[in-house]
C-alpha positions, 0 to 999 in steps of 0.5 A: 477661344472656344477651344481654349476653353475647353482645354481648361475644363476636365473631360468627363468618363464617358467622353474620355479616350479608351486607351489600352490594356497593355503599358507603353514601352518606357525607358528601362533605366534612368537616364543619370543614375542608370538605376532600373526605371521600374525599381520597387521602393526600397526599405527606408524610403518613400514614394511620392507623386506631384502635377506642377505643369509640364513634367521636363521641367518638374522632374529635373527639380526633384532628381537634383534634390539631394536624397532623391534617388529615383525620379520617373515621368508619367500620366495620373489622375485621369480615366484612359488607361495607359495613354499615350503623350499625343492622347494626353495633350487633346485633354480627353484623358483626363490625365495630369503629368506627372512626376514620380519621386523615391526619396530617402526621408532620412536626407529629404523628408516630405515636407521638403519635398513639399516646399519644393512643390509649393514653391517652384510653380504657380498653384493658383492658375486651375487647368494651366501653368503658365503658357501651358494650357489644359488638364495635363499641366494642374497643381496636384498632390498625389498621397500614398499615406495618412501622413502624407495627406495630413502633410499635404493639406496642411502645407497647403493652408500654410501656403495659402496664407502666404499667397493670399498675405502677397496678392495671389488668389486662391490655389487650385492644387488638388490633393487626392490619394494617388492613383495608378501611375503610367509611364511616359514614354522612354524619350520623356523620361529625364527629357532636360537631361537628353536635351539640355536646351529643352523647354522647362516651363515651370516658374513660381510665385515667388512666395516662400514659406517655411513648413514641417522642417522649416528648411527651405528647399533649392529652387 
């Protein structure tokens, strides 16, 4: 239990692992598409970044979305500088796992993604996702714009009211402006691709609830 617990409260800075100056190697290519990993986000497209518990199951949510053209693995939102996956599971990173999306808001705009975010994992469950327990597994929004922040925390009052209205408790996601983005290694990225009876892990709630567009998106 005590262990348990401890997986479920966030490290702090100065008890955090010291990691390294230099990034990890990565997969230099996207698994499917075959685009370079590392492509700069072209003109006319957006970034975006979400922690919906473990990152296999997230990302195969977002690649298969039409308008997503870019999806990657990684670790954000913690205090160890380019940490490895083993440093990242003893929950003394600080660190979510993370997927990052390039998408063609012209096919796929925010708020879809959004809805996709909302209701494809359980955000009102703190430092877990199910089985999965620990700081890496959190809800979270990660915004690289003013819009995207306004977007994100107004979804969110949206989807607690929908939450709320279905018994559920109050959600846990946090909302912050994104923080440096480290790639996982090369055998995460794309993992249910490589893997096709890999472990998912992510579930919802069952809530849906039209935003922006008020186009729902794929489950």
């Amino acid at each position: 239990m005590l262990f348990n617990r401890a997986k479920m409260e966030m490290v702090t800075p100065g008890n955090a692992l010291p990691g390294r100056a230099e990034p990890l190697p990565t997969a230099e290519r996207h698994f499917l598409s075959g685009l370079p990993l590392k492509s700069p986000v072209p003109p006319g497209m957006e970034e975006a970044m979400f922690g919906m518990g473990c990152f296999w199951g997230v990302e195969r949510k977002f690649w298969n979305r039409p308008g997503v053209w870019l999806t990657m693995v990684g670790y954000a939102g913690g205090f160890t500088p380019n940490p490895t996956y083993k440093e990242t599971c003893t929950q003394l990173t600080g660190h979510n796992e993370v997927v990052r999306v390039i998408h063609d808001p012209a096919v796929v705009s925010y708020e879809e993604l959004l809805q996709l975010f909302w209701e494809n994992h359980d955000p009102t469950q703190g430092m877990r996702q199910g089985n999965d327990l620990g700081s890496t597994y959190r809800s979270g929004i990660y915004t690289y714009t003013p819009a995207q922040m306004e977007a994100a925390t107004a979804s969110r009052a949206v989807y607690q009211q929908a939450l709320t209205a279905a018994g559920k408790g109050p959600i846990t996601t946090e909302i912050l402006p994104a923080p440096v983005f480290y790639f996982a290694e090369d055998y995460h990225q794309q993992y249910l691709a490589k893997n096709l009876d890999g472990y998912c892990g992510i579930g919802g709630t069952g809530v849906s609830c039209p935003i922006g567009t008020g186009v729902r998106a794929g489950a």
